[in-house]
C-alpha positions as semicolon CSV with decimal commas, in nm:
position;residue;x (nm);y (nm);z (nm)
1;X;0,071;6,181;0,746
2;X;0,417;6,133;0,613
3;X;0,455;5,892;0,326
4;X;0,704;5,712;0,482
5;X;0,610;5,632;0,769
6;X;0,224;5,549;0,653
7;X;0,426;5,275;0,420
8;X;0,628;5,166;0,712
9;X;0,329;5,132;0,892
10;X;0,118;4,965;0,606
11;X;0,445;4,660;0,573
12;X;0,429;4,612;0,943
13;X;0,078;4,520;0,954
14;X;0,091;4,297;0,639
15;X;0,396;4,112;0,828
16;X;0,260;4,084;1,168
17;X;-0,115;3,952;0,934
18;X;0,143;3,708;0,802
19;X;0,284;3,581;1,150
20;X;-0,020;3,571;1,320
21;X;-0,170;3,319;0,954
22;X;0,116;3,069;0,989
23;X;0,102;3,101;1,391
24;X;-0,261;3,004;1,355
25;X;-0,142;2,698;1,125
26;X;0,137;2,597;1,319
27;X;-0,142;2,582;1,682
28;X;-0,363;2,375;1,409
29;X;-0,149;2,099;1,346
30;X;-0,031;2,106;1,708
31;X;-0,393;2,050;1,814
32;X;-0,428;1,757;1,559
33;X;-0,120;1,615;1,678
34;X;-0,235;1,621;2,040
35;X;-0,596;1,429;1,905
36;X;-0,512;1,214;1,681
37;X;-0,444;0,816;1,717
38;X;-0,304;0,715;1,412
39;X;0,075;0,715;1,399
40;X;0,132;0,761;1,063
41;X;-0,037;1,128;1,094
42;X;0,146;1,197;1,377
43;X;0,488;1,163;1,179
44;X;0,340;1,361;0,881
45;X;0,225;1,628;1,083
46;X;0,566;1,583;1,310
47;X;0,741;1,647;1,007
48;X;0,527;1,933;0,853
49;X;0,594;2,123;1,228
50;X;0,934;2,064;1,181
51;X;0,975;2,235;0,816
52;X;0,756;2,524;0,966
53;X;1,002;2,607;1,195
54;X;1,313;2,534;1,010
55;X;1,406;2,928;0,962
56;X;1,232;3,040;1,274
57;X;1,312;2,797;1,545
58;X;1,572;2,547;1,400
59;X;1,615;2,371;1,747
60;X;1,256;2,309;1,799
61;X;1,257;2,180;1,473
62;X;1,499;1,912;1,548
63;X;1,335;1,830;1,812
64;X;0,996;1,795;1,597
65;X;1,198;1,584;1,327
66;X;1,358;1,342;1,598
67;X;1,083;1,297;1,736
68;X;0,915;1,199;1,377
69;X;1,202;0,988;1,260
70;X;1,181;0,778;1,616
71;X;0,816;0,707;1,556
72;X;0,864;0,579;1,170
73;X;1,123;0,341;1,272
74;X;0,900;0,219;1,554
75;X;0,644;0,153;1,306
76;X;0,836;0,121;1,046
77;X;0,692;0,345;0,798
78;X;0,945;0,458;0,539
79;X;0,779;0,751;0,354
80;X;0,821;0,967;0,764
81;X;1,173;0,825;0,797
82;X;1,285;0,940;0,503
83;X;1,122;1,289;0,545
84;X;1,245;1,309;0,853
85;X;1,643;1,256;0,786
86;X;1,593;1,521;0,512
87;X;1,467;1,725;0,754
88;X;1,696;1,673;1,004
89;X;1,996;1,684;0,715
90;X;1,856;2,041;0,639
91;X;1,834;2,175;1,019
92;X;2,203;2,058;1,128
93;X;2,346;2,159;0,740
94;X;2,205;2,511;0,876
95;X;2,321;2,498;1,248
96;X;2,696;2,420;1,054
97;X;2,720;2,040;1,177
98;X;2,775;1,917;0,780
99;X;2,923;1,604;0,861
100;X;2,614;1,488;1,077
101;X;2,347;1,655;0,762
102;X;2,583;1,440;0,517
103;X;2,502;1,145;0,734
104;X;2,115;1,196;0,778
105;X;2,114;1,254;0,372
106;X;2,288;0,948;0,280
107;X;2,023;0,710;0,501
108;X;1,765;0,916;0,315
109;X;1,894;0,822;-0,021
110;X;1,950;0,488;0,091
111;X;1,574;0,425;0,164
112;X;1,490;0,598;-0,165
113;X;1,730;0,419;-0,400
114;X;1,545;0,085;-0,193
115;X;1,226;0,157;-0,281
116;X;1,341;0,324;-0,652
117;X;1,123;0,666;-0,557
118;X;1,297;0,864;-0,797
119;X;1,143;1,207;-0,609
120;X;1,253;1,181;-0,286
121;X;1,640;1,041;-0,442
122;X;1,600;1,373;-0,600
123;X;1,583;1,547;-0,321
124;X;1,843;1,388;-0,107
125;X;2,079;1,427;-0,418
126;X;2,008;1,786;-0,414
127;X;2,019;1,798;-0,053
128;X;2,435;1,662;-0,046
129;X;2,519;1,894;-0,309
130;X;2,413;2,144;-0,088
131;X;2,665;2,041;0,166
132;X;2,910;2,024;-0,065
133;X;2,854;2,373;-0,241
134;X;2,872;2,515;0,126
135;X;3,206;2,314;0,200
136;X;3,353;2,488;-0,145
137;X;3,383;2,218;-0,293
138;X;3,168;2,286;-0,631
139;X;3,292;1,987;-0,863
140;X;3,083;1,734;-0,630
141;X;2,794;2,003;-0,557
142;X;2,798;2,037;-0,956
143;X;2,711;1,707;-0,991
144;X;2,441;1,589;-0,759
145;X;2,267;1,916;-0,828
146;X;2,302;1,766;-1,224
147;X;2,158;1,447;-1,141
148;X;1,899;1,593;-0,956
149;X;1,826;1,786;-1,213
150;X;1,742;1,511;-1,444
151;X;1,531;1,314;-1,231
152;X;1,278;1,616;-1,178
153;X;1,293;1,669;-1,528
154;X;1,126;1,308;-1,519
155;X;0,878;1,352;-1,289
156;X;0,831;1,691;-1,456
157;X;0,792;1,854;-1,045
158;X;0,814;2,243;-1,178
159;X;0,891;2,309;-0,814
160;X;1,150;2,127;-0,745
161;X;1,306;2,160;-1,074
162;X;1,325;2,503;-0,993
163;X;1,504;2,476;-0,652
164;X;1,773;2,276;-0,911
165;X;1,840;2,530;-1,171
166;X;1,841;2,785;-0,808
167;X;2,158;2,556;-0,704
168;X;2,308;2,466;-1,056
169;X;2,329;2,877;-1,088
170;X;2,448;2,947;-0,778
171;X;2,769;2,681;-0,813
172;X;2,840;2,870;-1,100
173;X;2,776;3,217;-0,968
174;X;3,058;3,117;-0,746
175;X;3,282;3,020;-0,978
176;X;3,187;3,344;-1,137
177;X;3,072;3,156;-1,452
178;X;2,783;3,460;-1,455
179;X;2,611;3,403;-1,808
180;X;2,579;3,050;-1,718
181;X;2,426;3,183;-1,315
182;X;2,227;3,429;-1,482
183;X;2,052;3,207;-1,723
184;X;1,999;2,917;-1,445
185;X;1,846;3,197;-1,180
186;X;1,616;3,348;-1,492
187;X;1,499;3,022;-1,578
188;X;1,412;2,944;-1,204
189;X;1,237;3,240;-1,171
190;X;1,017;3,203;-1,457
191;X;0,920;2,864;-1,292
192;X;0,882;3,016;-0,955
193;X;0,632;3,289;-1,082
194;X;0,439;3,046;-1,311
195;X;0,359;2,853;-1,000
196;X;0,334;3,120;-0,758
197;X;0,580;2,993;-0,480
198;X;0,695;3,323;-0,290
199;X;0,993;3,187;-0,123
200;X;1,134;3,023;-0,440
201;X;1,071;3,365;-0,631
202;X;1,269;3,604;-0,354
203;X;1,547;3,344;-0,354
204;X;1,579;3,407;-0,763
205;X;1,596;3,743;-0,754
206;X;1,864;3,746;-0,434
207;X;2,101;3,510;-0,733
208;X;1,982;3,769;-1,019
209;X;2,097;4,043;-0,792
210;X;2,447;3,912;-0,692
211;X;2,500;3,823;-1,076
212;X;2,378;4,232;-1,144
213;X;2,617;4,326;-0,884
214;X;2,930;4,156;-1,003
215;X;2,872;4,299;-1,349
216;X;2,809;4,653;-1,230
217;X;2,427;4,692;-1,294
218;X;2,394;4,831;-0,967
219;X;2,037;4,979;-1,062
220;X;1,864;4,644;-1,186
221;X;2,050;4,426;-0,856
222;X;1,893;4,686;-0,620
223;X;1,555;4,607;-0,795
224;X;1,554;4,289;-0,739
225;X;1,705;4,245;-0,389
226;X;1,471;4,498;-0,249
227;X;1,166;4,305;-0,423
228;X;1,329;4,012;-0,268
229;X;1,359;4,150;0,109
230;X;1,002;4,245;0,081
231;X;0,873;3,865;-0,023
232;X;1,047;3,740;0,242
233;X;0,949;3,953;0,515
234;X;0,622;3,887;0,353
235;X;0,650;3,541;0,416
236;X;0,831;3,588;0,779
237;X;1,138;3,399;0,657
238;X;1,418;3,554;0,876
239;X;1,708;3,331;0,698
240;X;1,576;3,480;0,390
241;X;1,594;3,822;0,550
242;X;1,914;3,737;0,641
243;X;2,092;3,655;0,295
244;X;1,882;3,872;0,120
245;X;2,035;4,188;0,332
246;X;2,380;4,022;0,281
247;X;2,359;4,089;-0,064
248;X;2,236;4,407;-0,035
249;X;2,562;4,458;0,178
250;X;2,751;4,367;-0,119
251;X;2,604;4,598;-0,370
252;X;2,662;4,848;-0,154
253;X;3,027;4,754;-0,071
254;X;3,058;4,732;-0,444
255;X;2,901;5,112;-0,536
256;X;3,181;5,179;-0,265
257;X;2,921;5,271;-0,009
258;X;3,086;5,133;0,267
259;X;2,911;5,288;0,561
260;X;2,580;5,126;0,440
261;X;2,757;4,799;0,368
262;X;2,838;4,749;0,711
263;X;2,507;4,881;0,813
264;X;2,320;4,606;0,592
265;X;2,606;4,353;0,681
266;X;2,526;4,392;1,054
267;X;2,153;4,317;0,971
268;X;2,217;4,030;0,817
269;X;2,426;3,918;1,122
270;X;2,116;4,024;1,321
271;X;1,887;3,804;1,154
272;X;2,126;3,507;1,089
273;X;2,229;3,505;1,459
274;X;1,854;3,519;1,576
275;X;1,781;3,176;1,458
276;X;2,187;3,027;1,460
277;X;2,219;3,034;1,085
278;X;2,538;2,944;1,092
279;X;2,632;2,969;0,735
280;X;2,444;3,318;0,712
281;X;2,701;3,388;1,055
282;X;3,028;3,304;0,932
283;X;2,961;3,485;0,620
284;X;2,856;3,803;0,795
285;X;3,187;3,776;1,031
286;X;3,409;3,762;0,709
287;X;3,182;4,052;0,511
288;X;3,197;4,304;0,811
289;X;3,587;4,217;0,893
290;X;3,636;4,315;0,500
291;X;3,402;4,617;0,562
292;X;3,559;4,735;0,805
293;X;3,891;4,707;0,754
294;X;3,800;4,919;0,469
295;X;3,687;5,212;0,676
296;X;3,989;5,174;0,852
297;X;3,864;5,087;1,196
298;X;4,130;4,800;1,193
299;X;4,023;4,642;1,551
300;X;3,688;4,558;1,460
301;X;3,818;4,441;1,157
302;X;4,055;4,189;1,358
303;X;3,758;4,127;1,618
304;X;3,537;4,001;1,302
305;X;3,819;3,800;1,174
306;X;3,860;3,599;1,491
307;X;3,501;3,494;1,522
308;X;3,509;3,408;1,156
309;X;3,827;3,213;1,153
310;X;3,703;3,011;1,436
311;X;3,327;2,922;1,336
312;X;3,437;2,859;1,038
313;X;3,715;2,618;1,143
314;X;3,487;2,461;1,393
315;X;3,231;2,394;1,099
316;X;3,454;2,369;0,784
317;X;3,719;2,182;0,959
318;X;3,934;1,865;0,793
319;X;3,785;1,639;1,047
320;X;3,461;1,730;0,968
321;X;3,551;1,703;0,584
322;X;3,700;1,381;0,641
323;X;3,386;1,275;0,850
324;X;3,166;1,360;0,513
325;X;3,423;1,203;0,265
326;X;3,365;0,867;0,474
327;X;3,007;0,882;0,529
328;X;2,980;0,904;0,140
329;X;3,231;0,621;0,117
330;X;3,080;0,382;0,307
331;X;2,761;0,476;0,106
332;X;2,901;0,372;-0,217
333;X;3,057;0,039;-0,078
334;X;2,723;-0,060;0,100
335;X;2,585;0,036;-0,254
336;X;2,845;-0,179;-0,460
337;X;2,805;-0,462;-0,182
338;X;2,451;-0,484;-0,280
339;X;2,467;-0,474;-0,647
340;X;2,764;-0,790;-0,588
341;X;2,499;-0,961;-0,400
342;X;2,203;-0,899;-0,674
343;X;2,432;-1,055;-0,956
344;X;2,548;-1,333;-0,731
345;X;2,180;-1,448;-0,633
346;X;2,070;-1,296;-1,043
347;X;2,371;-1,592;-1,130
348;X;2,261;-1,860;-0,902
349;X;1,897;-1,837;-1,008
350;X;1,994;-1,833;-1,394
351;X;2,169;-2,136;-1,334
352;X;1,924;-2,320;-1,187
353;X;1,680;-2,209;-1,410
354;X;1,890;-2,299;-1,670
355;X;1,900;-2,656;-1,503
356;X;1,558;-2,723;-1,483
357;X;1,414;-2,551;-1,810
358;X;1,689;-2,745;-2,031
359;X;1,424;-2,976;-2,203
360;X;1,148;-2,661;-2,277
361;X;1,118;-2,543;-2,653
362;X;1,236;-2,160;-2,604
363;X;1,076;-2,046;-2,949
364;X;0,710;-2,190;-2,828
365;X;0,741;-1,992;-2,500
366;X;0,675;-1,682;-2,657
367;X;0,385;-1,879;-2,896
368;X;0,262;-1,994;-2,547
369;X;0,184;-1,633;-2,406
370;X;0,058;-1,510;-2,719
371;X;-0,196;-1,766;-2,789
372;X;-0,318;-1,848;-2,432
373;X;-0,435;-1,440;-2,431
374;X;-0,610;-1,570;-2,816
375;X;-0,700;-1,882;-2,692
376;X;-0,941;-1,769;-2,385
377;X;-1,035;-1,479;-2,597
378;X;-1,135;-1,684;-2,893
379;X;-1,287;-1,968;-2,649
380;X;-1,521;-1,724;-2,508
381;X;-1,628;-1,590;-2,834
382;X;-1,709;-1,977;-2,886
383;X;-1,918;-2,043;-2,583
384;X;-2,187;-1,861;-2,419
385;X;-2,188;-1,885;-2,058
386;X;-1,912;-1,827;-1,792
387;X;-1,997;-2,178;-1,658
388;X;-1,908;-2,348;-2,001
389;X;-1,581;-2,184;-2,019
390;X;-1,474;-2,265;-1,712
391;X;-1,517;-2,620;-1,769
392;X;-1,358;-2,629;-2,081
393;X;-1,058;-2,451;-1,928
394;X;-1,078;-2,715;-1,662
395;X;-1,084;-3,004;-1,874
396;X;-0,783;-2,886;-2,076
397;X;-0,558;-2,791;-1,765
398;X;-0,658;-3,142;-1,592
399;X;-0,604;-3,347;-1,911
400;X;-0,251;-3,196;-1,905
401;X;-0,142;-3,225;-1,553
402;X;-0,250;-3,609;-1,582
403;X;-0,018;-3,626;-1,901
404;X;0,243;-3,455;-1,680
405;X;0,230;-3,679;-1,426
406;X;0,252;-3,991;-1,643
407;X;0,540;-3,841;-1,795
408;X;0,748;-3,778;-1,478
409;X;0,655;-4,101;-1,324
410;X;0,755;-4,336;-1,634
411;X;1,137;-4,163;-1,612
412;X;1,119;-4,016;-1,989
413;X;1,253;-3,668;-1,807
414;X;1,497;-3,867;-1,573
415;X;1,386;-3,622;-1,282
416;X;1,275;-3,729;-0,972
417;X;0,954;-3,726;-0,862
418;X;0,857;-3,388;-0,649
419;X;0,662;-3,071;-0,675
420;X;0,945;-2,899;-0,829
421;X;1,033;-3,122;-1,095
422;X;0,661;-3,213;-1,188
423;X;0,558;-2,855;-1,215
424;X;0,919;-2,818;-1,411
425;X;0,767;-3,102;-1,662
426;X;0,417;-2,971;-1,646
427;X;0,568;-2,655;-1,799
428;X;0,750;-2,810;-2,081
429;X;0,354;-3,013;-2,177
430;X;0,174;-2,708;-2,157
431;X;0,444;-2,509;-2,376
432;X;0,352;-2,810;-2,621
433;X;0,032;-2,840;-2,635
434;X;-0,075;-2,476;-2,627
435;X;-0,039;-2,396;-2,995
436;X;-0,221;-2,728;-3,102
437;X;-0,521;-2,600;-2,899
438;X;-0,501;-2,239;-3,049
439;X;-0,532;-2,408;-3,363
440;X;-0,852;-2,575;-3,254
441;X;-1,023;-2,306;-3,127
442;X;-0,921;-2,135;-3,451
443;X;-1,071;-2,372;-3,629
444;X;-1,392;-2,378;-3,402
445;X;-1,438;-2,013;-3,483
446;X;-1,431;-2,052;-3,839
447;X;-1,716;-2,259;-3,819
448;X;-1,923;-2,053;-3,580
449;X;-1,844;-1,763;-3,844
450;X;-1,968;-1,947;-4,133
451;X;-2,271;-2,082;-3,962
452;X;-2,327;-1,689;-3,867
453;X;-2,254;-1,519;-4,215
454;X;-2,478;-1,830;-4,362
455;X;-2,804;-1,729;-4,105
456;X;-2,729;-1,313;-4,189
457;X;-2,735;-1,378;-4,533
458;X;-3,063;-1,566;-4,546
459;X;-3,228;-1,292;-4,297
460;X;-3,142;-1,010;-4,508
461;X;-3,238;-1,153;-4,826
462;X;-3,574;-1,232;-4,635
463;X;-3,576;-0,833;-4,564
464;X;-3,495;-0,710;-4,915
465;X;-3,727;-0,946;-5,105
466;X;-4,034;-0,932;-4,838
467;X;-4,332;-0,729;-4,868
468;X;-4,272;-0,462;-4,639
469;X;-4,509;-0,498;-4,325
470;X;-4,816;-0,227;-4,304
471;X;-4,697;0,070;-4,064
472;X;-4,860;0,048;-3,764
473;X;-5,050;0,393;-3,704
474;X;-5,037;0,327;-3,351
475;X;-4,992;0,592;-3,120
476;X;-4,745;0,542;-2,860
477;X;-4,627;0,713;-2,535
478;X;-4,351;0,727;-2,310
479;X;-4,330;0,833;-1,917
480;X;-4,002;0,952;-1,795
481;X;-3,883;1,003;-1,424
482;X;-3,928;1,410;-1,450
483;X;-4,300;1,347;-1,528
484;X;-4,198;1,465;-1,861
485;X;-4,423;1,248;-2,194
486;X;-4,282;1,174;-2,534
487;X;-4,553;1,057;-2,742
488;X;-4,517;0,951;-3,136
489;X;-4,620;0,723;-3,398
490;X;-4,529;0,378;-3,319
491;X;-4,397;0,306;-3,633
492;X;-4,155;0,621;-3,573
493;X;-3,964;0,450;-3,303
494;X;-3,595;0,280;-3,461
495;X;-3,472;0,221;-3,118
496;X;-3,339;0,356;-2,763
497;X;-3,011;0,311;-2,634
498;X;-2,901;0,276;-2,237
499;X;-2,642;0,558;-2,102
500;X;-2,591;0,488;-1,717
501;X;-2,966;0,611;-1,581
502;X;-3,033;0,834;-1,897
503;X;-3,172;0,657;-2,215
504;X;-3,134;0,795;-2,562
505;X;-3,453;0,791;-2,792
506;X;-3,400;0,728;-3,168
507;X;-3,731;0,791;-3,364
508;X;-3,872;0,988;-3,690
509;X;-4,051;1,318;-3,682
510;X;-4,153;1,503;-3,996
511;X;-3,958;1,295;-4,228
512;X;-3,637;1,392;-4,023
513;X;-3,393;1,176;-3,682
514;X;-3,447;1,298;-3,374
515;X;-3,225;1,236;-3,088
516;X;-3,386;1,311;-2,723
517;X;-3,206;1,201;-2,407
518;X;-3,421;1,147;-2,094
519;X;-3,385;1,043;-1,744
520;X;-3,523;0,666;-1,727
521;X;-3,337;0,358;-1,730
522;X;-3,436;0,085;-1,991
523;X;-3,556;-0,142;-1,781
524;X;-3,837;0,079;-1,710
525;X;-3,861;0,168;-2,108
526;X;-3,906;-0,181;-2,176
527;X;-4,168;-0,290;-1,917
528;X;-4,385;0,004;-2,071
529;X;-4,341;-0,166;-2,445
530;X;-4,344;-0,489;-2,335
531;X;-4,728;-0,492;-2,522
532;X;-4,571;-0,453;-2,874
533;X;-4,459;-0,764;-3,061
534;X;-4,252;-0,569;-3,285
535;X;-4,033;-0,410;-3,041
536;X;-3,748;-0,639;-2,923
537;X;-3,462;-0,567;-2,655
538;X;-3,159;-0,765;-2,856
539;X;-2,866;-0,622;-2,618
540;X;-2,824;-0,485;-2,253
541;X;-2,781;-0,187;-2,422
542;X;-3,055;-0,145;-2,703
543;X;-3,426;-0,178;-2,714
544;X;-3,523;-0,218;-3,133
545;X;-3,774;-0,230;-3,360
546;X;-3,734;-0,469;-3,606
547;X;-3,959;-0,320;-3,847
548;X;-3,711;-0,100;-4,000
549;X;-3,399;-0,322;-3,953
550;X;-3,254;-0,327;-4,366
551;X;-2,948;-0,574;-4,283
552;X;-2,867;-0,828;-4,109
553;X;-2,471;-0,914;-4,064
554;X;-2,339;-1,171;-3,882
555;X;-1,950;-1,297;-3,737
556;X;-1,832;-1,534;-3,484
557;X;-1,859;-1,334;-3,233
558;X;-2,233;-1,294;-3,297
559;X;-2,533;-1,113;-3,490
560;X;-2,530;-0,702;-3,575
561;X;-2,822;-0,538;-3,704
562;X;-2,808;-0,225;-3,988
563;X;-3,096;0,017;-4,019
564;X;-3,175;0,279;-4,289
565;X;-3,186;0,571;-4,093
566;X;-2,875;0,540;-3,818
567;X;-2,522;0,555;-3,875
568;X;-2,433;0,298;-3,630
569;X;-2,521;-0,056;-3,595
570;X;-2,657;-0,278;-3,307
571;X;-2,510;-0,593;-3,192
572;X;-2,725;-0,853;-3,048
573;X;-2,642;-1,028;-2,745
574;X;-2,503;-1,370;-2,763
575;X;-2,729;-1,503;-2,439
576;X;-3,031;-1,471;-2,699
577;X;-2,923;-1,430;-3,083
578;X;-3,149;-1,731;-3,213
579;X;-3,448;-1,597;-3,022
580;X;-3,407;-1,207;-3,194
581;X;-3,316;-1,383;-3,508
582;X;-3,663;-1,653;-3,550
583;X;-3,851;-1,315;-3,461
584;X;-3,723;-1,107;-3,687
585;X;-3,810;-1,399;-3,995
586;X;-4,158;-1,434;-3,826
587;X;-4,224;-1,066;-3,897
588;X;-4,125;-1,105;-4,291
């Protein structure tokens, strides 16, 4: 078999594998769409079917992206309108209609910029620039691409920063700025491999291959536009077909090759024309009336020209310009409107504020969030149940409302009496008499610290001067939910701590720590050593035995036992601290 034709043969089944994939996608959704109920799915998957068939099918498309943006306003979810006027921005930017794109982008970004969603402003920045680089006017593409730029480099989207440096370089390819294109296409190509996005990788090699082209490295640009025209048939993209064998036109038309210029131009045309790419269109009408003009065939030339000069007119026109320069216009005034209207209410609300708050200590608001956070932090240190601080919290706060009230009603504030003013005064108490009762529960703690360190002290001076108790030879053993046993020494055991439905195992063995995880909870654990006076459960946490406890420490916040042989300590809860304590001095 001829090697040619068995690789033309082996591409053409890969592509038609690839159609009949995303066909079988695409009848997916369409079937989900048809059973589902919920309407926000039906504008997500609306929308999906509509990107699907952007370069395919742009007016089914539309019609899938209408049909998504008339459903989110109906129920008035935000996240579908504002896909869908991207989506619809994208579609007419490619049918040529720029001024109505323009519009659909600016009600994106106006949604986005409401609800500060710094991705999808991204996008609809990067979406007008587009409009702009294909109106020629690069200064304002420039910079929305720019700004784009740095709000992916916030939310660090490799994707999307990619498509950015795509743009950035291709504003400057046209310029002919070509270090500056080259670096921005090699950058987004590195990106585009790392994450393994084939469209975004075929469309940096197309820019790497027009920047090749225009510096005469005709061998490396045909490298990388023919690995490009392979990806995208790959990938059944027919407008990336289409500017991918435009190029390919112009590195011909630059070797000289005329002939096959006009033979790849005419492709291009092909492709653009089969799914009204009307960008991709007017370009081919100007490349093949420069073509062939150039092979001297001077009526096809003018034939080209015509079609050009009036699709480009009809899309490019100064009413259509003018159209986009007001669209934006009225953006930014709705935009300054709204930020006049922020500072207005901002000012009105500051003055009032200011109005009401005029008798309130400014230096002991900041005091007053600081030690309210101490205060109930210290407070529950203090007291031991829930119950008991709730009370005490309720006592305080009902103590100062009645002070409040006495206050507004004998005049000393010179308000008059309502809701407003009285929660205005109650305010300016409670900003008062906060740091007073930080200073009490400071003080409370102190005491409870003392009395703690005092009872520690006395226990482990009990421990270091006791005669140490006889070790108890009894043999002890443990039943674990894998039917596995662990038996030892009961004098071995220093204690076993809780991890979720596990429980860790501290004990001796020849001399040495062990360490043994094993499926039980300590519940169970303790029920089964609930028969030996020496072992205690002191904390949710810990099951002990106090036989070989060598220390005893003690703060306000409660009781924390030190043994010889661990490297950590064990706190003891503060529901039962005197209980664990008196048992501990028993034992000594």
């Amino acid at each position: 078999m001829n090697i040619k034709l068995f690789i033309l043969s082996l591409t053409l089944l890969l592509f038609s594998i690839t159609v009949i994939s995303q066909e079988r996608v695409i009848d997916s959704l369409e079937n989900k769409l048809k059973t589902t109920s919920i309407d926000s799915v039906k504008v997500e998957i609306l929308n999906t079917l509509g990107f699907q068939y952007r370069n395919k099918f742009p007016k089914k498309s539309l019609s899938y992206a209408n049909d998504a943006l008339n459903l989110s306003i109906s129920i008035k979810f935000l996240k579908g309108e504002v896909n869908a006027h991207n989506l619809m921005g994208i579609i007419n930017k490619n049918l040529g209609k720029f001024d109505e794109a323009i519009d659909h982008y600016f009600k994106a970004l106006k949604i986005a910029e409401k609800n500060n969603d710094l991705e999808t402003k991204s996008s609809c920045l990067n979406n007008i620039g587009s409009v702009y680089q294909v109106q020629g006017d690069y200064k304002k593409a420039l910079s929305y691409f720019k700004e784009s730029q740095i709000l992916e480099e916030k939310t660090g989207n490799k994707k999307q920063l990619s498509i950015r440096l795509y743009n950035i370089g291709l504003i400057y390819d046209n310029i002919d700025s070509l270090d500056l294109a080259y670096s921005y296409y090699y950058n987004s190509l590195l990106i585009e491999q790392q994450i393994k996005n084939k469209e975004g990788i075929y469309y940096a090699l197309y820019g790497i291959a027009g920047v090749d082209t225009k510096r005469g490295r005709y061998d490396k640009a045909m490298e990388s536009i023919t690995e490009a025209i392979g990806i995208a048939k790959q990938i059944n993209d027919i407008a990336g077909v289409s500017v991918c064998y435009s190029e390919l036109g112009k590195l011909f038309q630059a070797k000289n090759d005329i002939a096959k210029s006009v033979q790849y131009f005419d492709s291009s045309l092909f492709y653009a024309t089969k799914i009204d790419f009307k960008n991709s269109i007017i370009q081919g009408f100007k490349d093949l009336s420069e073509t062939w003009f150039k092979l001297g065939n001077k009526d096809k030339a003018y034939s080209y020209l015509k079609k050009y000069v009036a699709l480009n007119d009809s899309t490019n026109s100064v009413e259509i310009s003018n159209k986009i320069a007001e669209i934006e216009t009225r953006f930014e005034i709705e935009k300054k409107e709204k930020q006049i209207q922020f500072l207005k209410a901002t000012n009105a609300l500051e003055t009032q504020k200011a109005k009401t708050e005029k008798r309130n200590r400014y230096f002991l608001l900041i005091t007053f969030v600081l030690s309210l956070v101490l205060a109930i932090s210290n407070l529950r240190r203090i007291v031991e149940q829930t119950r008991q601080i709730v009370l005490y919290v309720a006592i305080i706060i009902a103590s100062l409302l009645i002070v409040s009230f006495i206050m507004l009603v004998s005049g000393l504030f010179d308000y008059e009496i309502s809701f407003f003013n009285f929660f205005s005064v109650f305010v300016d108490v409670l900003t008062i008499a906060i740091l007073p009762i930080f200073i009490t529960v400071l003080i409370l703690e102190r005491v409870l610290l003392n009395s703690h360190l005092k009872t520690a002290e006395e226990v482990s001076e009990q421990i270091n001067t006791s005669v140490p108790l006889l070790l108890n030879e009894t043999k002890l053993s443990l039943h674990f939910e894998n039917e596995t046993d662990l038996s030892f020494a009961l004098k071995d055991l220093i204690c076993i701590e809780a991890n979720d439905n596990y429980s860790a195992i501290f004990y001796n063995k020849d001399g040495k720590l062990k360490k043994e995880l094993y499926r039980v909870t300590l519940k169970k654990l303790e029920e089964q050593l609930a028969q030996y006076e020496d072992i205690l459960r002191c904390h949710k946490s810990y099951i002990i035995n106090i036989t070989h406890i060598k220390r005893v420490s003690g703060n306000a916040q409660g009781f924390r036992l030190h043994f010889q042989d661990l490297s950590f300590d064990i706190p003891v809860s503060r529901k039962i601290p005197r209980e664990i304590i008196e048992k501990i001095k028993s034992r000594l």
